[in-house]
MIMAR-557461 format. One record per atom (N, C-alpha, C): residue number from 1; x, y, z. Coordinates in Angstrom, 2 decimals, always signed. Atoms other than C-alpha are relative to their C-alpha. Layout:
! residues N
 seq    east   north      up
 NUM       X       Y       Z
...
***
This chain:
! residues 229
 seq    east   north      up
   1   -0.40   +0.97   +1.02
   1 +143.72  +43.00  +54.04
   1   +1.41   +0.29   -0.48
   2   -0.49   +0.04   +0.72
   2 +146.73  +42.56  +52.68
   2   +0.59   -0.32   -1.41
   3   +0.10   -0.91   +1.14
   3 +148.49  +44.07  +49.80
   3   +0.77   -1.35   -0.78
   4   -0.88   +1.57   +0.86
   4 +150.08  +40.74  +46.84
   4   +1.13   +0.75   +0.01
   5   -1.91   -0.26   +0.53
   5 +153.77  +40.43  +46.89
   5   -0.44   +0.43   -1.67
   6   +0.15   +0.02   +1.79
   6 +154.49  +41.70  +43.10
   6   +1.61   +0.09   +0.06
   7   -1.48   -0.05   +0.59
   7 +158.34  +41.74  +43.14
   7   +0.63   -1.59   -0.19
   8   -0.15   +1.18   +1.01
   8 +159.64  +39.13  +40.87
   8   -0.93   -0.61   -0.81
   9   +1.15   -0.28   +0.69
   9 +156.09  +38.97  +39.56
   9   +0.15   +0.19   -1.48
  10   +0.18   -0.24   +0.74
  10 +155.42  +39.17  +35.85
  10   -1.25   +0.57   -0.14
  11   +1.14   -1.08   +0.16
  11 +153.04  +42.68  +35.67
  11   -0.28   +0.53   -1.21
  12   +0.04   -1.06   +1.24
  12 +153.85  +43.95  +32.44
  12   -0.99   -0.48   -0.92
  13   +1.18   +0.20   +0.72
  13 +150.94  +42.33  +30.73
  13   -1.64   +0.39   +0.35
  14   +1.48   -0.56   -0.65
  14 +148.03  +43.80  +33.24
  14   +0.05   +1.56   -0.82
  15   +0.18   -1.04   +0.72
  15 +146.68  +46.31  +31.02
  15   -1.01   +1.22   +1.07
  16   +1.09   -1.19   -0.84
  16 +144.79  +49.77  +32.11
  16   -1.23   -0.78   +0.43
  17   +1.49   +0.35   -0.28
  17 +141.33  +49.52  +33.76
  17   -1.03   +0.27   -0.94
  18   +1.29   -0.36   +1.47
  18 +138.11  +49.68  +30.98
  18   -0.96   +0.56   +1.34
  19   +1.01   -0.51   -1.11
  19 +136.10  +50.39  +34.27
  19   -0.27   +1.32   +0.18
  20   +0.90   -1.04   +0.17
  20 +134.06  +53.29  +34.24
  20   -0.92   +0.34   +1.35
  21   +1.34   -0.07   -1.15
  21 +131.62  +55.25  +37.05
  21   -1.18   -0.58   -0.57
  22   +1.38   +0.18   +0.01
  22 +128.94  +54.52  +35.29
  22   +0.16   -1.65   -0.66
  23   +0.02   +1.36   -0.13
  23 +129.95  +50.40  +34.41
  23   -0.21   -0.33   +1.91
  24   -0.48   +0.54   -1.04
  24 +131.07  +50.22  +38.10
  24   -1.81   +0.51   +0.71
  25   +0.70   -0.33   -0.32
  25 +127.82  +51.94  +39.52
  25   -1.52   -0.69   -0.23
  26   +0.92   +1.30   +0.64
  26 +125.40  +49.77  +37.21
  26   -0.01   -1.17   +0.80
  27   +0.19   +1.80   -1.02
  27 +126.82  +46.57  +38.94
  27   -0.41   -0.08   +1.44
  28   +0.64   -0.09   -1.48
  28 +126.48  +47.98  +41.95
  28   -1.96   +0.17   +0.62
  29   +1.90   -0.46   -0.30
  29 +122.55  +48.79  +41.84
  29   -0.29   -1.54   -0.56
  30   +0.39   +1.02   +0.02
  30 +122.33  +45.34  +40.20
  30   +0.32   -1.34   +1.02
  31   -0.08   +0.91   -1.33
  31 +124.41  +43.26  +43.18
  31   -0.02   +0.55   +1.21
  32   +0.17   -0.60   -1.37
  32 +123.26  +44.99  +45.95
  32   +0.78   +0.69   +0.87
  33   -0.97   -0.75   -0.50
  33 +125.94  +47.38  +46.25
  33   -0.45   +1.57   +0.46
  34   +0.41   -1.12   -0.57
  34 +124.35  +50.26  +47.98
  34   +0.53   +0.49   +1.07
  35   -0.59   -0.35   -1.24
  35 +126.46  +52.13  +50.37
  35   +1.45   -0.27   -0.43
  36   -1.44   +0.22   -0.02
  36 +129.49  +51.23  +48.73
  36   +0.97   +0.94   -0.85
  37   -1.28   -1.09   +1.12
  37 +132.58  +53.55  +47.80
  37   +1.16   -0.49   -0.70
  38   -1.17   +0.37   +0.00
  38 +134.61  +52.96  +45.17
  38   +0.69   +1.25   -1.18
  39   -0.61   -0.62   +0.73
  39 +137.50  +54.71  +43.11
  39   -0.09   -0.56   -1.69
  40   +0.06   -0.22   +1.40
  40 +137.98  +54.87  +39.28
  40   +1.76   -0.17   +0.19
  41   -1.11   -0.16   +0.25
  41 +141.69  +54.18  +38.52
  41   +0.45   +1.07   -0.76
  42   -0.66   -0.94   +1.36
  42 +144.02  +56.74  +36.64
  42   +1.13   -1.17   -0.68
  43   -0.93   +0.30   +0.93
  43 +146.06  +55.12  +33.73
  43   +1.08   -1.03   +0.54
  44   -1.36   +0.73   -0.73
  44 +149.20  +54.17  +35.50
  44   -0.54   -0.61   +1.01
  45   -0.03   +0.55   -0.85
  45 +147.19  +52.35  +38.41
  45   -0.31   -1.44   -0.31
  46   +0.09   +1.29   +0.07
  46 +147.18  +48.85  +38.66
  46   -0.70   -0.70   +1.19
  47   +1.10   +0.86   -1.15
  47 +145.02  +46.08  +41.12
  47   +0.79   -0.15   +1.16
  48   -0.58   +0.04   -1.45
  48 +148.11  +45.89  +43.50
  48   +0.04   +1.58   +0.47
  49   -0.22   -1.71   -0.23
  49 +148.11  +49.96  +43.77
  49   -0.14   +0.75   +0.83
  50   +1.59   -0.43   -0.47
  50 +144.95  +50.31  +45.82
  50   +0.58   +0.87   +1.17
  51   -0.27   -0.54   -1.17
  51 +145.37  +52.90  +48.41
  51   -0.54   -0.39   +1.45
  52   +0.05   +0.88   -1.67
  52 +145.63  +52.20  +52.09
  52   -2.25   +0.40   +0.65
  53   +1.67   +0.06   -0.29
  53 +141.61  +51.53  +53.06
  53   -0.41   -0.89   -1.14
  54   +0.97   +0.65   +0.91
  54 +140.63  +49.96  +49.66
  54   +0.73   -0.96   -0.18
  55   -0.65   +1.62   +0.49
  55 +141.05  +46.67  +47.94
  55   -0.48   +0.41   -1.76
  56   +0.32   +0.37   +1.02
  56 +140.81  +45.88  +44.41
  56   -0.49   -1.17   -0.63
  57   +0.68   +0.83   +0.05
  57 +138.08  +43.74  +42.86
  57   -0.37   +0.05   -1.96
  58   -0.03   -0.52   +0.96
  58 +137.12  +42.97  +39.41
  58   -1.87   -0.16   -0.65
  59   +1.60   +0.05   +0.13
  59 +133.47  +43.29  +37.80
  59   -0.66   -1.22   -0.28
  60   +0.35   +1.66   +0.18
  60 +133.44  +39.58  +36.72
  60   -0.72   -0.77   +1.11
  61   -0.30   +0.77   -1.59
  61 +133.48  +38.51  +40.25
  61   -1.69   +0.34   +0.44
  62   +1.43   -0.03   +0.05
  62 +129.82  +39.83  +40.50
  62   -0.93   +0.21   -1.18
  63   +0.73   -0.29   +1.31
  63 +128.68  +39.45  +37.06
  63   -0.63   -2.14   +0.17
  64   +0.95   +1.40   -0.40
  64 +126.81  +35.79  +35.90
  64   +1.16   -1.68   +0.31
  65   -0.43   +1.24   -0.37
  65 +129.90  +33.41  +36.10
  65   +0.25   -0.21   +1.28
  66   -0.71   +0.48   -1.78
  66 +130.50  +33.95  +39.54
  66   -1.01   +0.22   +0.99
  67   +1.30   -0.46   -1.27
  67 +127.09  +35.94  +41.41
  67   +0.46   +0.40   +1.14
  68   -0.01   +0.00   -1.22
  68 +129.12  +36.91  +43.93
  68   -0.66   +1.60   +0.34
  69   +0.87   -0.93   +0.07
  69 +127.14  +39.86  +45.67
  69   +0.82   +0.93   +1.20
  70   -0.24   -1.37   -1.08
  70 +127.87  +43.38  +48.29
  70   -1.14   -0.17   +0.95
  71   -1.84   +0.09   -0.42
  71 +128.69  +43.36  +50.71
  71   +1.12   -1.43   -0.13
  72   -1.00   +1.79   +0.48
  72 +131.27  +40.51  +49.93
  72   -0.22   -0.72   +1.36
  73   -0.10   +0.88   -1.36
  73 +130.90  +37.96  +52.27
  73   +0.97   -0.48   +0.53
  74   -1.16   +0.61   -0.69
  74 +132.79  +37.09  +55.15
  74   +0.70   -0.75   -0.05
  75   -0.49   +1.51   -0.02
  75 +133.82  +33.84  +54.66
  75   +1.24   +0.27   -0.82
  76   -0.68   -0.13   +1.61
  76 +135.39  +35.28  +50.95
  76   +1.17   +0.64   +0.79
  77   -1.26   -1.31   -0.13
  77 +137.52  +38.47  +52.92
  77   +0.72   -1.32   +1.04
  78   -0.65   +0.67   -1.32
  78 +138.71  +36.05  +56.13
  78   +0.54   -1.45   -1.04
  79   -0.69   +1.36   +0.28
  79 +139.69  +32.61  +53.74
  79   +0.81   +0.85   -0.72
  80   -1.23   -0.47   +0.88
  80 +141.79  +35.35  +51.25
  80   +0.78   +0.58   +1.35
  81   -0.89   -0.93   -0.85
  81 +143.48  +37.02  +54.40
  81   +0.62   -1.00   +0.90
  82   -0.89   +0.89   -0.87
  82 +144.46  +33.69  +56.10
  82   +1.06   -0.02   -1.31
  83   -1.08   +0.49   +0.95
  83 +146.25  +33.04  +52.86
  83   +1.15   +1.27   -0.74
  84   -1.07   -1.88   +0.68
  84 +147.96  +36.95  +52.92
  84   +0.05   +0.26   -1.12
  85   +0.53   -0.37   +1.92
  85 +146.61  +37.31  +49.34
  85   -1.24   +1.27   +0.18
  86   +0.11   -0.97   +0.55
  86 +144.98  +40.27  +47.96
  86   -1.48   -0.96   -0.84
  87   +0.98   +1.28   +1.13
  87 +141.22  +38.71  +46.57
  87   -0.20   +0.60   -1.48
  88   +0.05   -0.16   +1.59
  88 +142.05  +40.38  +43.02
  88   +1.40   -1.26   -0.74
  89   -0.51   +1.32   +0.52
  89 +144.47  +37.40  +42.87
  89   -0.68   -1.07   -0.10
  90   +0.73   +1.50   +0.00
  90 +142.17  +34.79  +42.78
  90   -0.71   +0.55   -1.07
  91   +1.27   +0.37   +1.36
  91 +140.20  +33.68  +39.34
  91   -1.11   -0.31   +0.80
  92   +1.14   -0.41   -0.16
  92 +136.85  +33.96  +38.87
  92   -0.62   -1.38   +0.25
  93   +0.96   +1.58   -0.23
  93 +135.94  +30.13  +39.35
  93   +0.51   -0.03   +1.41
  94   -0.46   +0.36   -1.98
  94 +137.75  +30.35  +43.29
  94   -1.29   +0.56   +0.26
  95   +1.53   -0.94   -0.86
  95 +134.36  +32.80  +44.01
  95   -0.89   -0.92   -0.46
  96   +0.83   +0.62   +0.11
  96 +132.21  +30.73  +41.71
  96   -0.02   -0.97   +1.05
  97   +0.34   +0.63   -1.43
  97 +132.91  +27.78  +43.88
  97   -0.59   +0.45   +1.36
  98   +0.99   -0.79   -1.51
  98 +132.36  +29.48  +47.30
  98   -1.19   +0.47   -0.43
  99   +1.25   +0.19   +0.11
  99 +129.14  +30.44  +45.98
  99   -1.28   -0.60   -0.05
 100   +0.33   +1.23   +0.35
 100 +128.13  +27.36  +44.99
 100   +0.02   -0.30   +1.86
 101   -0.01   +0.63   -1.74
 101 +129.03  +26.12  +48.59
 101   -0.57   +0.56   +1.03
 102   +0.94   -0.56   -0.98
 102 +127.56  +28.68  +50.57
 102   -1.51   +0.32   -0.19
 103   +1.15   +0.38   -0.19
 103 +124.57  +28.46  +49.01
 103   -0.86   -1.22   +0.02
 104   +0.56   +0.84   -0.26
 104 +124.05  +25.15  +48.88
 104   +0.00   -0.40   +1.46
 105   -0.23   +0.00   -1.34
 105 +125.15  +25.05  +52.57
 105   -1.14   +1.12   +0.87
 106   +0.94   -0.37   -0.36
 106 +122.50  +27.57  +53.16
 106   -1.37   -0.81   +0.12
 107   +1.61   +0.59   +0.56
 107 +119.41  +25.81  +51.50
 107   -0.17   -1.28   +1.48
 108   -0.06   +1.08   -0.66
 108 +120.49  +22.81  +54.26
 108   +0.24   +0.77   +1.14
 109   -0.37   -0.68   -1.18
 109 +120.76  +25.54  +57.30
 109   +1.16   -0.32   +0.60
 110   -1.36   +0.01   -0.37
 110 +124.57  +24.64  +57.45
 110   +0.69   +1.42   -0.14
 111   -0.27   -1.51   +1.06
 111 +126.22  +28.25  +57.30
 111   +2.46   -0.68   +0.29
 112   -1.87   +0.18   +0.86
 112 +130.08  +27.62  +55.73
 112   +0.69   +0.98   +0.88
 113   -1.28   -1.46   -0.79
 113 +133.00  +29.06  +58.10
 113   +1.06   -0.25   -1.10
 114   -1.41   +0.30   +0.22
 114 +136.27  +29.38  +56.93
 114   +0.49   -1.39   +0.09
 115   -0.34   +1.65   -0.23
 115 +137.59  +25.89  +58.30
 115   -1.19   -0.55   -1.30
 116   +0.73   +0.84   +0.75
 116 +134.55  +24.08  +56.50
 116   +0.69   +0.07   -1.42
 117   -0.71   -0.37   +1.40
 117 +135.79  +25.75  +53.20
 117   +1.33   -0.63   +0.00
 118   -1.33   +0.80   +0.53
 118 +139.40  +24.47  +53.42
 118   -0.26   -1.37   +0.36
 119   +0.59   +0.73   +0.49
 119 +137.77  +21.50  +54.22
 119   -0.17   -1.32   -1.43
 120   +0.61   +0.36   +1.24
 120 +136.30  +20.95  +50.82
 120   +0.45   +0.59   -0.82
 121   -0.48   -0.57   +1.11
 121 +138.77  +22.80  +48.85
 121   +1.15   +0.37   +0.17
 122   -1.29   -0.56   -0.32
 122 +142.05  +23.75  +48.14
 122   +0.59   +1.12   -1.06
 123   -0.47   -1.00   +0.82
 123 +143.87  +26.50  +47.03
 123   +1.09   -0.17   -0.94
 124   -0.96   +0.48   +1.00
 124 +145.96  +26.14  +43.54
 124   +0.40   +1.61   -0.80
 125   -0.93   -1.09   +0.87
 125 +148.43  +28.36  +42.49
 125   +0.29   +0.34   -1.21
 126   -0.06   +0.11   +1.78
 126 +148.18  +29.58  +38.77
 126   +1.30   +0.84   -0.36
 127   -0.81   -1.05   +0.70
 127 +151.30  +31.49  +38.20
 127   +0.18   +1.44   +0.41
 128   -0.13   -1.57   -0.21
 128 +152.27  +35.49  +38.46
 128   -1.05   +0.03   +0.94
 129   +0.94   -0.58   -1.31
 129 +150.63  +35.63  +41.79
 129   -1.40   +0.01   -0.06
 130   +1.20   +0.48   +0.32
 130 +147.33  +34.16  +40.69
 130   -0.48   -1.00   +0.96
 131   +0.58   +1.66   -0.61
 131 +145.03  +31.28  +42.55
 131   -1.24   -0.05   -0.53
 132   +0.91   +0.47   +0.07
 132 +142.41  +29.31  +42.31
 132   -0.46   -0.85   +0.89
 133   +0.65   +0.65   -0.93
 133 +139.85  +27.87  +44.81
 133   -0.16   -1.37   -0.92
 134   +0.59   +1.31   +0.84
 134 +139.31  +24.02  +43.47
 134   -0.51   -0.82   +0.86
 135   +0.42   +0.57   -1.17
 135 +136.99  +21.32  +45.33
 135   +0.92   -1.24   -0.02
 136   -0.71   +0.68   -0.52
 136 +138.97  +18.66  +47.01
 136   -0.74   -1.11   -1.42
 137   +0.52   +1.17   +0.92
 137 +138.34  +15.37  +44.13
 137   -0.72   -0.98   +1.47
 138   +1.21   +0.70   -0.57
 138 +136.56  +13.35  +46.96
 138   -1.13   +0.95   +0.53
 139   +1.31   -0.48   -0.46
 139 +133.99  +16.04  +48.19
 139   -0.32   +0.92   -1.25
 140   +0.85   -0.45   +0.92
 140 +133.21  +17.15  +44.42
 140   -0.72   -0.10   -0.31
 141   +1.22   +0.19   -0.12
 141 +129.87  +17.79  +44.21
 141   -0.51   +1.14   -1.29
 142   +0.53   -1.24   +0.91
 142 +129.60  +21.10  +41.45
 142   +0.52   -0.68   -1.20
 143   +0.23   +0.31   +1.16
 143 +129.35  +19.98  +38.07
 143   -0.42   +1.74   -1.35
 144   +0.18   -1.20   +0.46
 144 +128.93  +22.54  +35.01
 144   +0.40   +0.93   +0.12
 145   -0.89   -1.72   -0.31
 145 +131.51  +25.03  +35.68
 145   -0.15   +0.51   -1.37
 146   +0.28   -1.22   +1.13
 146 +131.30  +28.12  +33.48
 146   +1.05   +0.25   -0.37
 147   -1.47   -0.41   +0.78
 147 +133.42  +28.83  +30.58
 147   +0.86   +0.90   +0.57
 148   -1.13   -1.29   -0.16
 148 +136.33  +31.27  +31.23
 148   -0.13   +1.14   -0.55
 149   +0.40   -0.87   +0.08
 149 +135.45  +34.44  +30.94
 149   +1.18   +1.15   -0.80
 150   -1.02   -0.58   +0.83
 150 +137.01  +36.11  +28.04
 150   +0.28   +1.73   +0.96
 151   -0.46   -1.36   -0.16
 151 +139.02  +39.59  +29.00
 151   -0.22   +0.55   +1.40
 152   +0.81   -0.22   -1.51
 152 +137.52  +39.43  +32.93
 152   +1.20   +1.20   +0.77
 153   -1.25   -0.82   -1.10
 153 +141.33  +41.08  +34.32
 153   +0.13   +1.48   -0.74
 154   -0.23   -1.20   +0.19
 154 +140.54  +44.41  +32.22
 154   -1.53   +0.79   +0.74
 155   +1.14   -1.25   -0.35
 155 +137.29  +45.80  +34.01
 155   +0.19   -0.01   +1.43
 156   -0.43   +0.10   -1.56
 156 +138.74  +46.41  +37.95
 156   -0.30   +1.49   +0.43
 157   +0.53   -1.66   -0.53
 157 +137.90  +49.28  +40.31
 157   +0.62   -0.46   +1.40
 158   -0.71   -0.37   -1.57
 158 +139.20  +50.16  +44.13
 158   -1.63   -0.01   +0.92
 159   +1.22   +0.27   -0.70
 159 +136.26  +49.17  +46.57
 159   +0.34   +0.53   +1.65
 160   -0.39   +0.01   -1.62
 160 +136.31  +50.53  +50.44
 160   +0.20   -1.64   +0.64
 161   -0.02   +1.20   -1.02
 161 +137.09  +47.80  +53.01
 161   +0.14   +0.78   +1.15
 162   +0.25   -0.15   -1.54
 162 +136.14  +48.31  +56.44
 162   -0.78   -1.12   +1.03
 163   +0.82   +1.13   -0.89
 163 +135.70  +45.29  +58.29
 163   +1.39   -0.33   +0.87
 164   -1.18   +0.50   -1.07
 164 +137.72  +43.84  +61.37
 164   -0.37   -1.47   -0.31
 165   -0.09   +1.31   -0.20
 165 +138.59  +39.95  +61.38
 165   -0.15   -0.50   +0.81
 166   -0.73   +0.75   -1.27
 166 +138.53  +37.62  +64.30
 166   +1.04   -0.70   -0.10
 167   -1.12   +1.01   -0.57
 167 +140.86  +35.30  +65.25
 167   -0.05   -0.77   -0.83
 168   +0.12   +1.10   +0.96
 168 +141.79  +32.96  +62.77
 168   +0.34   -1.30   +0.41
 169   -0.74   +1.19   +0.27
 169 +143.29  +30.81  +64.68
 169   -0.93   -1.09   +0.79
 170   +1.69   +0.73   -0.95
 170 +139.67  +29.33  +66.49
 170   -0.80   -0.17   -1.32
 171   +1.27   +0.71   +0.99
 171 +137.59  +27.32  +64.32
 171   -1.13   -0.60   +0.62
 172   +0.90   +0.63   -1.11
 172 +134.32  +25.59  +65.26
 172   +0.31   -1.29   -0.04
 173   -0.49   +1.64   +0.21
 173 +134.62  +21.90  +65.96
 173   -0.77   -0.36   -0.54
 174   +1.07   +0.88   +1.13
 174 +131.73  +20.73  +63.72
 174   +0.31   +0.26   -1.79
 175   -0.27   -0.52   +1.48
 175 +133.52  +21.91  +60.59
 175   -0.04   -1.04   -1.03
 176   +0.23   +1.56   +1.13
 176 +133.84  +18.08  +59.17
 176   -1.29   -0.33   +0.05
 177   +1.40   +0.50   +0.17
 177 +130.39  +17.36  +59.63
 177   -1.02   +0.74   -0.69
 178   +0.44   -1.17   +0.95
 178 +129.19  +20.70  +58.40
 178   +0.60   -0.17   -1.66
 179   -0.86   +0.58   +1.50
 179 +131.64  +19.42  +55.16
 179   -0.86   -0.44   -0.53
 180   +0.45   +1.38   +0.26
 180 +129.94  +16.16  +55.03
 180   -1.49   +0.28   -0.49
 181   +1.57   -0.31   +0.56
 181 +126.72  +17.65  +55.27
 181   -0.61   +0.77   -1.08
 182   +0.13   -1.07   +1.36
 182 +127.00  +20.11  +52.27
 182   +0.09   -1.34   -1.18
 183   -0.49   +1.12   +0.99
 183 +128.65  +17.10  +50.28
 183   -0.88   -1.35   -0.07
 184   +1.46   +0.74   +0.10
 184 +125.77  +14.75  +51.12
 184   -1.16   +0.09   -1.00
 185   +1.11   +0.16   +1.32
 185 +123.71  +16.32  +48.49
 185   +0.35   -0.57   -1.18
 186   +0.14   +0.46   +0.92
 186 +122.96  +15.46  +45.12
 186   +1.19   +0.96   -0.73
 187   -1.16   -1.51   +0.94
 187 +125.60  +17.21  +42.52
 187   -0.58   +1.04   -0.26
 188   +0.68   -1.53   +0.36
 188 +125.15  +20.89  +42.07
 188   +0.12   +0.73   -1.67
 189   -0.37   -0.83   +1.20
 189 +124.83  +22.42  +38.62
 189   +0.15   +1.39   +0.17
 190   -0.77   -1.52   -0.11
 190 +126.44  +25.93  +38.08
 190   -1.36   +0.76   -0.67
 191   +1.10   -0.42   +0.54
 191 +123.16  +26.48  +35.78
 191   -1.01   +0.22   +1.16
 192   +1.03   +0.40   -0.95
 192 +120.77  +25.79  +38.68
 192   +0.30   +1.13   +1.07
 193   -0.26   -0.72   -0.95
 193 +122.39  +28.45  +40.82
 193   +0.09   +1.67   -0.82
 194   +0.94   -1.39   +0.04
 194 +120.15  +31.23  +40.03
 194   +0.33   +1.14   +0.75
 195   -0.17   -1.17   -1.10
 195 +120.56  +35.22  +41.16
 195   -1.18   -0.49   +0.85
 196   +1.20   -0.04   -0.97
 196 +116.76  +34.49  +42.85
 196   +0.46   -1.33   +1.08
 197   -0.36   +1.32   -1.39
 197 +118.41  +30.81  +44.59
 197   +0.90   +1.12   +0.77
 198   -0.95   -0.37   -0.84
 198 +121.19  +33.10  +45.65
 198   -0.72   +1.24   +0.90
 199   +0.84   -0.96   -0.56
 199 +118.98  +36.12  +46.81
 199   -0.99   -0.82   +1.00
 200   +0.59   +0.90   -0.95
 200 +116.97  +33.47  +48.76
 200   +0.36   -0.13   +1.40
 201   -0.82   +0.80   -1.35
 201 +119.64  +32.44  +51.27
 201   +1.19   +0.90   +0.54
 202   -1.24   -1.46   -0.46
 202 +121.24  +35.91  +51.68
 202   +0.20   +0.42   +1.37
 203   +0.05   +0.02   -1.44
 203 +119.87  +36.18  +55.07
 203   +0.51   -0.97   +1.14
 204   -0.66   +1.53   -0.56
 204 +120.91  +32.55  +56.24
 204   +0.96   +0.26   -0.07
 205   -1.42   -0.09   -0.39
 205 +124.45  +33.44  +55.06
 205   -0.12   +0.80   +1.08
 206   -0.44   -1.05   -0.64
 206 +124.30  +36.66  +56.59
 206   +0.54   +0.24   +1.46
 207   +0.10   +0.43   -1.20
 207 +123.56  +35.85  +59.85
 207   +0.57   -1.80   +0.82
 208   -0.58   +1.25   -0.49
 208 +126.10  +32.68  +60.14
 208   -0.18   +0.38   +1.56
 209   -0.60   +0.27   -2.30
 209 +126.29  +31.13  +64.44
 209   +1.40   +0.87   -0.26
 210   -1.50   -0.21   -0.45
 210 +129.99  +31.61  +64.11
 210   +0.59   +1.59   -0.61
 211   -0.23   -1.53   -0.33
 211 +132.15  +34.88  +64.23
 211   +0.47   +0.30   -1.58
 212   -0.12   -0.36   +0.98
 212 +133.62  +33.89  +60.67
 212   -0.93   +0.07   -1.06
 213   +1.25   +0.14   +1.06
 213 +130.13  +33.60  +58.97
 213   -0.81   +1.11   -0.34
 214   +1.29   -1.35   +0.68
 214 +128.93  +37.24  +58.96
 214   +0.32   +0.67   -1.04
 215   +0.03   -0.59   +1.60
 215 +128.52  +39.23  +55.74
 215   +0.09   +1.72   +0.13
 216   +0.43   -1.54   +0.35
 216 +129.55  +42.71  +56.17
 216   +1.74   +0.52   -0.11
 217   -1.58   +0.01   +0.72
 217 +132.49  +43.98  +54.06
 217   -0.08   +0.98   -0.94
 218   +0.75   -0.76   +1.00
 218 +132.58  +46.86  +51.67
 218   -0.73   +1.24   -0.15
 219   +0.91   -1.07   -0.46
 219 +130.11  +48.85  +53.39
 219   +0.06   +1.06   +0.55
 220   -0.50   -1.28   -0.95
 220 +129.95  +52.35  +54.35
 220   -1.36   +0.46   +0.07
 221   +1.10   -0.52   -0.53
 221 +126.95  +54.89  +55.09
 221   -0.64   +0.34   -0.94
 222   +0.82   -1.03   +1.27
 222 +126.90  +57.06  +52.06
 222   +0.65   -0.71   -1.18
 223   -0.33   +0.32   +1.39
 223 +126.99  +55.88  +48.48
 223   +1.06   +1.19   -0.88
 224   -1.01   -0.77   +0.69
 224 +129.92  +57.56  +46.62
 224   +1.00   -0.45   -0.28
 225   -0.88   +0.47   +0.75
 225 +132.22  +57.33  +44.00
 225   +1.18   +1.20   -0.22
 226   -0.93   -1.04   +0.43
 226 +135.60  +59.21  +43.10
 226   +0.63   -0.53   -0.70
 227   -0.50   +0.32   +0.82
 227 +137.91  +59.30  +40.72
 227   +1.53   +0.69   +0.45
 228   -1.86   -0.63   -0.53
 228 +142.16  +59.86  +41.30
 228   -0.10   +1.29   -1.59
 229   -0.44   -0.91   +1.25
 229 +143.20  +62.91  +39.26
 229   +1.60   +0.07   -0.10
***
């Protein structure tokens, strides 16, 4: 993955990390983060910092406005790495969406590549090296987005990454119809998309046909945490 431009950037308002072993370790036993290593920042580190192997993620991103779960799913690491972004630049409603979409794209045995996703959404630039995933205005179908999540850019931690990409530049050819067919349903409420709906269709993602649909990101053998001194 690569690391966000930050020069010419306005940084000086990203404050320390509040993140803790034992916050960061909690979320992990609650989103199915078992097997995963991550660091503890010191003081002076910041979300672009991350040493060569890790990424930086923030606890929001798997807390209730967004559900997203460990290992991060494919779809999430391969659509931030076509766009040479860093996924601690993206707000917490770019993941809500993709959640929203890949599980309603589950429940209908469609599994969401990459292509499908740009698709049905586009990426919007918020400023100081920020984005946001938004759905295209003709295939909006999610209703009930979740407030903004007061203070979300102070609880961040350093997560392993060890996954290889394919080829980005091969898509499948059914990606508009796979669109069409997600966007065919009824509107989705953000309420309605339950941890147990999303725990449902974990296996359906997991095991997408295509090479960008599998779910393994994050993961290592042994559970362990460190801290920089």
């Amino acid at each position: 993955m690569s690391s966000p431009v930050v020069e010419g950037q306005s940084w000086e308002n990203v404050e320390e990390t509040c993140s803790t072993p034992s916050s960061v370790k909690a979320l992990l036993r609650k989103c199915g983060g078992a097997g995963v290593t991550f660091l503890i920042l010191t003081k002076s580190q910041r979300p672009w910092s991350h040493p060569l192997g890790f990424q930086c993620v923030y606890e929001s991103y798997f807390q209730s406005e967004t559900k997203l779960w460990f290992p991060i799913p494919r779809l999430i690491t391969s659509y931030v790495r076509r766009r040479d972004a860093a996924i601690s630049q993206f707000f917490n409603g770019a993941f809500h969406t993709s959640v929203v979409l890949m599980v309603t794209a589950a429940e209908i045995d469609v599994s969401m590549s990459v292509r499908t996703l740009e698709e049905l959404t586009y990426t919007k630039s918020m400023g100081d090296g920020l984005f946001s995933i938004q759905m295209r205005p003709n295939y909006n179908v999610i209703i009930d987005h979740p407030r903004r999540t007061a203070n979300w850019q102070r609880f961040y931690f350093y997560v392993k990454s060890d996954v290889d990409h394919p080829d980005m530049a091969s898509y499948p050819e059914d990606f508009i119809s796979d669109a069409r067919a997600v966007v065919s349903r009824v509107q989705v409420s953000w309420k309605d998309i339950t941890i147990e709906r999303v725990r449902r269709v974990l296996d359906i993602i997991s095991k997408g046909k295509s090479s960008f649909r599998g779910c393994v990101f994050f993961l290592t053998h042994v559970c362990s945490f460190m801290t920089f001194t």
